[in-house]
N, C-alpha and C positions, 0 to 999 in steps of 0.2 A: 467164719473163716478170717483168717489173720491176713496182714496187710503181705507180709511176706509171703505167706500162701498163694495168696491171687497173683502174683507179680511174679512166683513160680508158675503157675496154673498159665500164664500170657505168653512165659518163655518157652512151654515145653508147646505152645499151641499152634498149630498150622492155619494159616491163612486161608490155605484150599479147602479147607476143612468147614468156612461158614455157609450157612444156610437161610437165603433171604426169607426163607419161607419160614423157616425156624430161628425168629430172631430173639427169642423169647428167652431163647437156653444158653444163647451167647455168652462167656463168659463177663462180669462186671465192666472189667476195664475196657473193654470191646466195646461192649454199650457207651460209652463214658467217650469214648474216643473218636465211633461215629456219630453220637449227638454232638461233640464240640463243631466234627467237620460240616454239621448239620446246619447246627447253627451259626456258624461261619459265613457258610455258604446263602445262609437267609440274611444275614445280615448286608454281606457282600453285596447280592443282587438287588435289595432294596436300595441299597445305596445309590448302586447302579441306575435301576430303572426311574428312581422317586427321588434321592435327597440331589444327586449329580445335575437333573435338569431345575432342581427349584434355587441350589447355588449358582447355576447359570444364567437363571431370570433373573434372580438375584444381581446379579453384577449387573445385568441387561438394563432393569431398572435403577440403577444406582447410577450407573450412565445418564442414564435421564433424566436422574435428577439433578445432576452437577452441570447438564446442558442446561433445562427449564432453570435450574437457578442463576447459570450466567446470563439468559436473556432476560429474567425477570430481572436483576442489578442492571443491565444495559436498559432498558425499559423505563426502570426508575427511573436513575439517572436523568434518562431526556427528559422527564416527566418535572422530576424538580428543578431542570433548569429550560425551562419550556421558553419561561418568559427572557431569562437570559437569551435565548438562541433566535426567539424571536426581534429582541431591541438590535442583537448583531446582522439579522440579516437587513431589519430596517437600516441599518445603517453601512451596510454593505450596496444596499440598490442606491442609497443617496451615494456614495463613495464611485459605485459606477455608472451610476449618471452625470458626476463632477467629470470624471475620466471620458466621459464619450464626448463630451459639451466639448471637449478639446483637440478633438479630432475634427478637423476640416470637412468642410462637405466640397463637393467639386466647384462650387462658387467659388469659394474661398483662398484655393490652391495660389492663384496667383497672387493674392494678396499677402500667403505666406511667403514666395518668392519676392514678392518686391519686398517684406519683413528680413528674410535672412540678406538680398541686397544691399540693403540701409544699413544694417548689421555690420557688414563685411565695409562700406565704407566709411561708418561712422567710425570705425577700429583702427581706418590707416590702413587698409589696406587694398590692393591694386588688384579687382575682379580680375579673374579672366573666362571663367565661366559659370553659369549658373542653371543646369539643363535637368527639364526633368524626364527621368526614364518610363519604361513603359512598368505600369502599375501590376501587383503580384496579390489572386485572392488568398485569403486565409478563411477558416472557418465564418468568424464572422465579422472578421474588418477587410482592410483592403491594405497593404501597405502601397504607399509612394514614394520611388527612390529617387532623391535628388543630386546627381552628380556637380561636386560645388571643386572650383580651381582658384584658388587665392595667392597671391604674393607679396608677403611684408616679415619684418624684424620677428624672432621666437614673442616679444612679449604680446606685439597686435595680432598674432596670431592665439595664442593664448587666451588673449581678452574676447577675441573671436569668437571660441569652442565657448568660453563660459556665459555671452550672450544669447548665443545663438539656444542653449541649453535653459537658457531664462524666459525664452519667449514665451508667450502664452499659449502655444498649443504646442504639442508634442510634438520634439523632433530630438531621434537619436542619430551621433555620429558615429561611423563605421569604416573602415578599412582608411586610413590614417596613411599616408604616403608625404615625408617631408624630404626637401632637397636641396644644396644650395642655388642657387638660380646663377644661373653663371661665374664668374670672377667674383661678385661681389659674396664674401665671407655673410656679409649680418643679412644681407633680403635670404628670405627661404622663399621658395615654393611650396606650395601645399595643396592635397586631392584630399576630398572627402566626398563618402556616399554618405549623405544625410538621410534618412526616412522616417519621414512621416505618415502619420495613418487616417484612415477614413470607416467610418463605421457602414456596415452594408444594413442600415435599417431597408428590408424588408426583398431584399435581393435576392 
């Protein structure tokens, strides 16, 4: 039978007309047409039920290895610079054991006072207060506010801040209030809170 024949034989054929039971007698192209949907259809579902979830481990695992491999380089890393990390922290505990050596213990508080005193007169300039406030904790130091009133010319005042900033133990200045002191233009007045700190070993 010619290819023309069969493709007449398909045209003149009724659909209603096939017979599951008789699938034998089917016309050619019939057969030809349910095998394709056939195996469409097996191919489809396997896709479906078998290659869909092995592309999805697939990714799954492909995740995890791009995680495992940023921790293995992080990993590294620390590993070859082990001893670098270790000389920086050696030399971070000496850094803040220099740092704490400078903070006052409560013995010492007035001896910083009578330190910024000396300070404030060796500069030229005329005390008028030197009080210290009530102390504020922090995790693991203490500050100590010290309310300081001086009056003298901008530059002894000046040489003031940069002494007092020289001293040997920590003391920063804060809230800054400068003003003529009466009639006289060159004396200024001046308010500082100073604070200095105290370390709360074991507090």
């Amino acid at each position: 039978m010619s290819l023309a024949d069969s493709m007449k034989g398909l045209k003149d054929f009724d659909i209603n007309e096939l017979d599951v039971n008789n699938a034998g007698i089917w016309p050619a192209p019939i057969k030809f047409i349910v095998l394709l949907i056939i195996f469409g259809l097996v191919l489809g579902g396997g896709y479906w039920f078998f290659i869909k979830d092995q592309y999805g481990q697939l990714d799954r695992v492909t995740a995890k290895e791009a995680d495992l491999r940023e921790q293995y380089e992080r990993k590294a890393y620390k590993v070859a610079n082990l001893d670098v990390f270790k000389s920086q922290m050696v030399e971070m505990e000496e850094t803040f054991g220099a740092l704490v050596k400078q903070l006052p213990s409560d013995t010492e508080v007035p001896g910083l006072l009578e330190d910024i005193t000396n300070t404030a007169v060796g500069n030229g300039l005329a005390l008028q207060e030197v009080k210290l406030q009530s102390e504020q904790r922090r995790d693991f130091y203490v500050e100590l506010p010290i309310n300081i009133r001086v009056s003298g010319s901008y530059h002894e005042l000046a040489s003031f801040v940069s002494s007092v900033a020289s001293l040997p133990r920590i003391v920063t200045l804060h809230d800054f209030t400068i003003k003529p002191k009466g009639k006289e233009a060159e004396v200024l007045d001046m308010q500082v809170l100073a604070r200095t700190y105290r370390y709360r070993a074991g507090e």
